[in-house]
C-alpha positions as a Python dict, from the first residue, in 0.01 Angstrom:
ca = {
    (1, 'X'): (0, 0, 0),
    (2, 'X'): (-212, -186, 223),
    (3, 'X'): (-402, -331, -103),
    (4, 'X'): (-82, -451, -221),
    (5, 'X'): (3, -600, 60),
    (6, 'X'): (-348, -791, 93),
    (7, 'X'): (-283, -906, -319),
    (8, 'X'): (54, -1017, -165),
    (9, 'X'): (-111, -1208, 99),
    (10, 'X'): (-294, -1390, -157),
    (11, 'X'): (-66, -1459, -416),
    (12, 'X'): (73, -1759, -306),
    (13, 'X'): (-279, -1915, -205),
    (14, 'X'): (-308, -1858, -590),
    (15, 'X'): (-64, -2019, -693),
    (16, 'X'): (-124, -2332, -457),
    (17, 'X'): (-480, -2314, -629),
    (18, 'X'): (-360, -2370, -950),
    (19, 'X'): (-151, -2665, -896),
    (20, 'X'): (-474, -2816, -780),
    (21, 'X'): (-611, -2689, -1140),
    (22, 'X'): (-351, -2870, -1261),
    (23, 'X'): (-427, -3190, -1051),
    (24, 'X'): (-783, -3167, -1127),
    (25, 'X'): (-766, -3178, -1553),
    (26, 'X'): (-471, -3478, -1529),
    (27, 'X'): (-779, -3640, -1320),
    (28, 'X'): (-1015, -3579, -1602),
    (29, 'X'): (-778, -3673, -1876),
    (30, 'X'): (-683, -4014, -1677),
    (31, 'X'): (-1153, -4093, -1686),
    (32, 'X'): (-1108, -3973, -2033),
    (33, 'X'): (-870, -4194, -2134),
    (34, 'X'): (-1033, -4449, -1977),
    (35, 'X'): (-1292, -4498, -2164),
    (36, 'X'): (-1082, -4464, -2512),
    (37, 'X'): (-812, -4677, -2724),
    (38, 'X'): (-493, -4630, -2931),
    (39, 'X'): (-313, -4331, -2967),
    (40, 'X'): (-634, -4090, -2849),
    (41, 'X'): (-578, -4274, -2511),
    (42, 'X'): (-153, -4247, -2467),
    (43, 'X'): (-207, -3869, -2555),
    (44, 'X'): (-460, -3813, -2287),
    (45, 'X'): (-275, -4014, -2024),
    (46, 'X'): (12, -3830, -2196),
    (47, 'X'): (-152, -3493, -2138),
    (48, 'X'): (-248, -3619, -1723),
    (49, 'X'): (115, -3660, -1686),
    (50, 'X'): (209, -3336, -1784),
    (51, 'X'): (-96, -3184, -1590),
    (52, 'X'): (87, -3327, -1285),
    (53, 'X'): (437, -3204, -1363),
    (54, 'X'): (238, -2850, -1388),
    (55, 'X'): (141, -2915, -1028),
    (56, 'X'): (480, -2956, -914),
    (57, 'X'): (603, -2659, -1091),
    (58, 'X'): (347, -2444, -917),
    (59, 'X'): (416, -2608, -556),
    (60, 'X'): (746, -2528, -614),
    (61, 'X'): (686, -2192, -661),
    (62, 'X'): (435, -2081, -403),
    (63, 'X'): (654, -2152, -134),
    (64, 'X'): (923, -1972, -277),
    (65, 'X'): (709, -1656, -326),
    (66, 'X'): (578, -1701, 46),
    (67, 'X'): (923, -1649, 124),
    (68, 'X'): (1028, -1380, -111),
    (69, 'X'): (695, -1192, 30),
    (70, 'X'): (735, -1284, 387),
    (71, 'X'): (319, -1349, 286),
    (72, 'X'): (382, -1750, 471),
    (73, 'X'): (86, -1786, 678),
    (74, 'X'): (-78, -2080, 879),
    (75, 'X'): (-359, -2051, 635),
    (76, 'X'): (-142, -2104, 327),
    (77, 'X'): (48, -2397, 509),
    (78, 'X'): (-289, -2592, 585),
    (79, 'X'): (-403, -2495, 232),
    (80, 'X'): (-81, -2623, 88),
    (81, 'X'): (-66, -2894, 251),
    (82, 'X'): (-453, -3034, 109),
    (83, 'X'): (-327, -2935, -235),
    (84, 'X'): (-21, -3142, -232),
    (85, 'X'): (-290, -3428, -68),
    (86, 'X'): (-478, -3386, -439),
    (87, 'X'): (-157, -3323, -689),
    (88, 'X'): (44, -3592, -568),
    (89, 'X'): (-196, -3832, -376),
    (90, 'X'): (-525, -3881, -581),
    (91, 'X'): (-399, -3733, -902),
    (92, 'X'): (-149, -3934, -994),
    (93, 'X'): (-323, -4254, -810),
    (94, 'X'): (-574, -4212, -1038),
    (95, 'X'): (-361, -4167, -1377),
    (96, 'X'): (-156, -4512, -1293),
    (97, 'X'): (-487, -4685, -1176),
    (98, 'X'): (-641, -4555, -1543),
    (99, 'X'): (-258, -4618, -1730),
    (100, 'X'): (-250, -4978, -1651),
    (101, 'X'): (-369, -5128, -1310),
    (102, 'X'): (-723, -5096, -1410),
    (103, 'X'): (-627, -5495, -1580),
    (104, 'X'): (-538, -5620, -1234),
    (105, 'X'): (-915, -5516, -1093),
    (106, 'X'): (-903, -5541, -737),
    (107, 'X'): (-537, -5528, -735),
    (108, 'X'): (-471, -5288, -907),
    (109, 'X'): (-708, -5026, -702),
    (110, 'X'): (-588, -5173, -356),
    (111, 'X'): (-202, -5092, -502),
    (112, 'X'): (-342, -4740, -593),
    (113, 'X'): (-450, -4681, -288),
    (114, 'X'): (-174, -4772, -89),
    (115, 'X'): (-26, -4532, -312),
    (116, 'X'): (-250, -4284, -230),
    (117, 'X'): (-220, -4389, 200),
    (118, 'X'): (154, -4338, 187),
    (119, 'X'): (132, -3979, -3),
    (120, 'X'): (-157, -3890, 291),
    (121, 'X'): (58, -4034, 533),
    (122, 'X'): (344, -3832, 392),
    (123, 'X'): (215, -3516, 400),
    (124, 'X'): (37, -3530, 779),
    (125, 'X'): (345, -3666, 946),
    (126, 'X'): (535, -3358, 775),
    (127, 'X'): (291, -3124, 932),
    (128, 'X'): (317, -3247, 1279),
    (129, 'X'): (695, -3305, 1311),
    (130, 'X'): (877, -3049, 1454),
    (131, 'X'): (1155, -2872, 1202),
    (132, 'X'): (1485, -3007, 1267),
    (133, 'X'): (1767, -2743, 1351),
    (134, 'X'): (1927, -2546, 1100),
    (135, 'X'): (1939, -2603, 749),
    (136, 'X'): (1730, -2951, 615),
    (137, 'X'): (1986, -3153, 430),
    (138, 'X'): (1793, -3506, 373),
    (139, 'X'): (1469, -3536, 356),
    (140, 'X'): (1337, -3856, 558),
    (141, 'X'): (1092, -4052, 305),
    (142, 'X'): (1083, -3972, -61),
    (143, 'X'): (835, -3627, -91),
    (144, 'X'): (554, -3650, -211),
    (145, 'X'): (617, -3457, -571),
    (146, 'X'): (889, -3679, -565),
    (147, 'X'): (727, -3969, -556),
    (148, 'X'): (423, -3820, -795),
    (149, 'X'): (747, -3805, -1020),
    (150, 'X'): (800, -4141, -1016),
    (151, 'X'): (456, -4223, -1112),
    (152, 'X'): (434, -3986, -1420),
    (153, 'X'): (767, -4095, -1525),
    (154, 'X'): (652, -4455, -1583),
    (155, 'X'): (375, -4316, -1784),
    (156, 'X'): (590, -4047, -1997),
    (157, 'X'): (833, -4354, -2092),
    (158, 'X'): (563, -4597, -2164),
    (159, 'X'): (424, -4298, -2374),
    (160, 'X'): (777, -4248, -2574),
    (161, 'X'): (820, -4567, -2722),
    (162, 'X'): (429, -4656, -2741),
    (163, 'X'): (478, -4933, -2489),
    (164, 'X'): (104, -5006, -2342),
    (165, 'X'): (46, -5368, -2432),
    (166, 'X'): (154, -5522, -2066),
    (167, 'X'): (211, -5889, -1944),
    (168, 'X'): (83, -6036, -1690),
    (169, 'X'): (446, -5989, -1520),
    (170, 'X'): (479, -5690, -1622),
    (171, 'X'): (129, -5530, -1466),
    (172, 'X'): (243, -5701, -1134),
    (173, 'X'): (574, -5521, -1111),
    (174, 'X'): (408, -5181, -1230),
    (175, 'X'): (174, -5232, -923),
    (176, 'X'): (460, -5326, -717),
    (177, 'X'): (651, -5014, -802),
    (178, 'X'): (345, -4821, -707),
    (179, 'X'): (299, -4990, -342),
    (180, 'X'): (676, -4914, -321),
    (181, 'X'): (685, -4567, -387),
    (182, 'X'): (375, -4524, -128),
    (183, 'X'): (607, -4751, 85),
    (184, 'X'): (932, -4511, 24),
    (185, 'X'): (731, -4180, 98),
    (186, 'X'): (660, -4304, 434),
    (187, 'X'): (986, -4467, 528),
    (188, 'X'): (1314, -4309, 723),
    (189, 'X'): (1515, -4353, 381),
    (190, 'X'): (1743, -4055, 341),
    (191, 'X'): (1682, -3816, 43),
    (192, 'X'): (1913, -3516, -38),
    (193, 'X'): (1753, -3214, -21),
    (194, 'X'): (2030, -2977, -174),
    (195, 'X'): (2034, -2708, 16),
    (196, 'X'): (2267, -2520, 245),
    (197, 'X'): (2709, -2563, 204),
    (198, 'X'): (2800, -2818, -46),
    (199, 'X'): (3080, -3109, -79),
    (200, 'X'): (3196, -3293, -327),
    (201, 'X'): (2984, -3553, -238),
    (202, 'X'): (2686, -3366, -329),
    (203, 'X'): (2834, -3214, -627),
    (204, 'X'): (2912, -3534, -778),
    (205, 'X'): (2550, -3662, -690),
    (206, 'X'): (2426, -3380, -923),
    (207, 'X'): (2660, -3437, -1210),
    (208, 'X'): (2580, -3743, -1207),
    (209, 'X'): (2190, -3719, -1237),
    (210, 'X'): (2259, -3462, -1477),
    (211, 'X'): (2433, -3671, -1667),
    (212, 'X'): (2222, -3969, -1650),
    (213, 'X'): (1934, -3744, -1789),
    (214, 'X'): (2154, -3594, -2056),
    (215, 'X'): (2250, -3920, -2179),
    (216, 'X'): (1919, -4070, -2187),
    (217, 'X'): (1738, -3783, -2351),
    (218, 'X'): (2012, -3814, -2624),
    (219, 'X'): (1963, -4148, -2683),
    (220, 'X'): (1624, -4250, -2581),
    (221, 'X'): (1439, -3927, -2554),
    (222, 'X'): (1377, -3682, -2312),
    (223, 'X'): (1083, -3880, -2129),
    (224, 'X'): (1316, -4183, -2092),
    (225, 'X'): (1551, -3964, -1925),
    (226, 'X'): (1320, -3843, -1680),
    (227, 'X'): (1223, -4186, -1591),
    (228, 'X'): (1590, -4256, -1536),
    (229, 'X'): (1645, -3956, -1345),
    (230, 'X'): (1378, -4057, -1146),
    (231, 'X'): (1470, -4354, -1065),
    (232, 'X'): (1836, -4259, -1025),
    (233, 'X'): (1702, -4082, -713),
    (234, 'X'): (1506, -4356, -591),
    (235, 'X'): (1775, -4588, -579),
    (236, 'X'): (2004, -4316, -453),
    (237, 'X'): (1845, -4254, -160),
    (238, 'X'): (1790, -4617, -99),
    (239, 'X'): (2217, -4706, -99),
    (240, 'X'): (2268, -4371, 89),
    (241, 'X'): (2072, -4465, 359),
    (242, 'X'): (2232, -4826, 349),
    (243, 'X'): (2547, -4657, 335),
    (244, 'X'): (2513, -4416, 653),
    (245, 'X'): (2352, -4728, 883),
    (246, 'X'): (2693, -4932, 787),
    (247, 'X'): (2877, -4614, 929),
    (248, 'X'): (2659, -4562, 1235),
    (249, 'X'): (2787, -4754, 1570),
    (250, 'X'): (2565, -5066, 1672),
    (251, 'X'): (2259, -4999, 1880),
    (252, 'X'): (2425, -5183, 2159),
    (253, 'X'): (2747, -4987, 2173),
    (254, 'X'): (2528, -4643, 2126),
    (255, 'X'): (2329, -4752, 2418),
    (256, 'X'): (2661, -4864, 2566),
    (257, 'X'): (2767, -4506, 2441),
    (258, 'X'): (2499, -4335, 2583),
    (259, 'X'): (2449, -4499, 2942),
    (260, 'X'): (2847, -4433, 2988),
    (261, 'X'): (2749, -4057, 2958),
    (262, 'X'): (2485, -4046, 3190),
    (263, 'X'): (2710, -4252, 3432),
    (264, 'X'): (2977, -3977, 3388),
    (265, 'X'): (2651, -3672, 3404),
    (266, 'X'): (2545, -3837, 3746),
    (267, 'X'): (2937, -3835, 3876),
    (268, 'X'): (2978, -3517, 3791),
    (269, 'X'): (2645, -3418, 3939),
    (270, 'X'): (2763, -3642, 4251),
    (271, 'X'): (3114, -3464, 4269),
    (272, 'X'): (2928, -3141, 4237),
    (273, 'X'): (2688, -3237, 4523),
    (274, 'X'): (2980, -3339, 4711),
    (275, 'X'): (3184, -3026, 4637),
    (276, 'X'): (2864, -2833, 4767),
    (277, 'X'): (2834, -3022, 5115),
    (278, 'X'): (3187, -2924, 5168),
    (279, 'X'): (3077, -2598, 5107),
    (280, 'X'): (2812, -2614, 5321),
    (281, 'X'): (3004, -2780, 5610),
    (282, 'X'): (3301, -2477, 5544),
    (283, 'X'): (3017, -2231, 5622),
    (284, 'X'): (2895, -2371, 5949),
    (285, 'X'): (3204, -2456, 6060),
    (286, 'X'): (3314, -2075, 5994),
    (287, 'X'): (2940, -1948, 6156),
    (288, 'X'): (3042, -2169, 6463),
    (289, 'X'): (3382, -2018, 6502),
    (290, 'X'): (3217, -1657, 6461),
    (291, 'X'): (2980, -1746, 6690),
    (292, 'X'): (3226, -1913, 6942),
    (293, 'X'): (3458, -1600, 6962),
    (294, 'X'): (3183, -1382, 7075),
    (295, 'X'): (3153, -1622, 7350),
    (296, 'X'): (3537, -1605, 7441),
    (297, 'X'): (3503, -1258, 7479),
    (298, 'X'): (3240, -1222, 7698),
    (299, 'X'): (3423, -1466, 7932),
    (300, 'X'): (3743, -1266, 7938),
}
C-alpha cells in the first residue's frame, strides 16, 4: 500500500511532464518547419498545433487526477504551474512566430513576446491571488490554454484551406491578434468557467458554442470550427464583461453606497457606545445607592 500510494503521489507530476513533452516536439516541429516550404512545412506547423492541443489535454487531466487521488501537493502546483509557462507561453509563441510573424522581423518577435509576457504574467498572478470563496464561476483574463487555443486555432484554419500566402495587412492583424490575446490573458475580462449550479444563461452559452462548432465543421471543416469556437469565446467574454459593467452602479454612487454604510456602522457603533455609558452610569448610580444605605443604617 504505501508503494501505491507513493506511484499515486507521482502520477499526476507525470502527467504534467508529458504535456511539457508535448510542448517540447510542437517547438521542434515549429524550427523544423522553419527552415522548409510547401506542404512539408503546413504539415509540420500542422503537427506543432496538435502537439499543443496534446498539452492541454494532459493539463486538463492532471489536475483532475490530483483531485480524484487527493495526491495535490505544493510540489505538483509549482511544477504545474512552469509547465503551463512552456505549453502555453513559449510553445505556442514560438509556432505563430515560425507560422507567419517571422515576415514582420522585429515585429513579429516583439508581438511574440508580448504574447509570451501576458501568458507569464497569467500564470504568476494566478499563483499569488488568493482563491475566491466558493465555487469559481468566471475566470478573470482569458487562461492561458485558452488563449494557447486561440493561437493554434489560427494555424489549424490557415492549415484547412492551405491559406499561408499573407499580405502585408494581413501579417499585421495576425500580429495584432497575438498582442491581443497576451493582452486578454492579463486583463479583468470575465470568462465562464462552467462549473458549479447552472441557468439558462449558461446553458444557452453552451448550445450555442456547440452549435457554432457543429455548423462550421459541417461546412468548413472541423479546424474552421475550432477557430470559430475559439473565437466565439473570445468575443464572449469580451460583451459579457461589457454587459455586467453597464449593470454595475457608478463608481460614484458605490462610493456614495459604501461611505453611507460606514456612516450608518459608526452610528450604530455610536448608539452602542452610548447605550453602554448608560450602562455604565446605571451601575454606579446603583453601587452608590448600595453604598449609601449602609451609611443610613449605621446612622439610625
Amino acid at each position: 500500500m504505501p508503494k501505491i500510494r507513493k506511484a499515486a503521489f507521482a502520477l499526476p507530476s507525470l502527467i504534467t511532464l508529458f504535456a511539457v513533452l508535448c510542448a517540447f516536439v510542437s517547438i521542434t516541429f515549429s524550427f523544423t518547419a522553419h527552415g522548409l516550404v510547401g506542404d512539408e512545412r503546413i504539415t509540420y506547423l500542422f503537427y506543432a498545433a496538435v502537439a499543443i492541443v496534446g498539452s492541454i489535454a494532459f493539463d486538463t487531466f492532471d489536475g483532475k487526477i490530483a483531485r480524484l487521488t487527493r495526491t495535490s501537493t505544493k510540489f505538483g502546483m509549482e511544477l504545474d504551474s512552469l509547465a503551463d509557462a512552456i505549453s502555453f507561453g513559449v510553445a505556442p509563441a514560438v509556432l505563430m512566430y515560425a507560422f507567419a510573424l517571422h515576415q514582420l522581423k522585429f515585429i513579429g518577435i516583439f508581438a511574440c513576446f508580448l504574447y509570451l509576457c501576458g501568458a507569464l504574467l497569467r500564470l504568476a498572478r494566478f499563483n499569488i491571488e488568493l482563491p475566491p470563496e466558493g465555487v469559481q464561476t468566471h475566470f478573470k483574463g482569458i487562461p492561458s490554454p485558452g488563449g494557447a487555443a486561440c493561437i493554434i486555432s489560427i494555424v489549424m484554419a490557415c492549415a484547412e484551406i492551405n491559406f499561408v500566402k499573407f499580405t502585408d495587412f494581413e501579417l499585421n492583424t495576425l500580429a495584432f491578434i497575438t498582442v491581443a490575446v497576451g493582452i486578454l490573458m492579463i486583463s479583468n475580462v470575465r470568462y465562464k468557467t462552467m462549473k458549479g449550479p447552472k441557468n439558462k444563461a449558461d446553458v444557452a452559452y453552451v448550445i450555442t458554442g456547440i452549435l457554432i462548432f457543429v455548423l462550421g465543421s459541417v461546412f468548413h471543416g472541423p479546424y474552421i470550427g475550432f477557430f470559430l469556437l475559439t473565437s466565439y469565446f473570445v468575443l464572449s467574454g469580451i460583451l459579457l464583461t461589457a454587459l455586467y459593467n453597464l449593470k454595475r452602479p457608478p463608481r460614484a454612487h458605490r462610493r456614495h453606497r459604501h461611505a453611507g454604510k460606514s456612516a450608518s456602522h459608526a452610528d450604530d457603533n455610536h448608539t452602542s457606545d452610548s447605550h453602554a455609558d448608560d450602562n455604565h452610569t446605571s451601575d454606579n448610580l446603583a453601587d452608590d445607592t448600595e453604598t449609601a444605605t449602609p451609611s443610613a443604617e449605621e446612622d439610625e
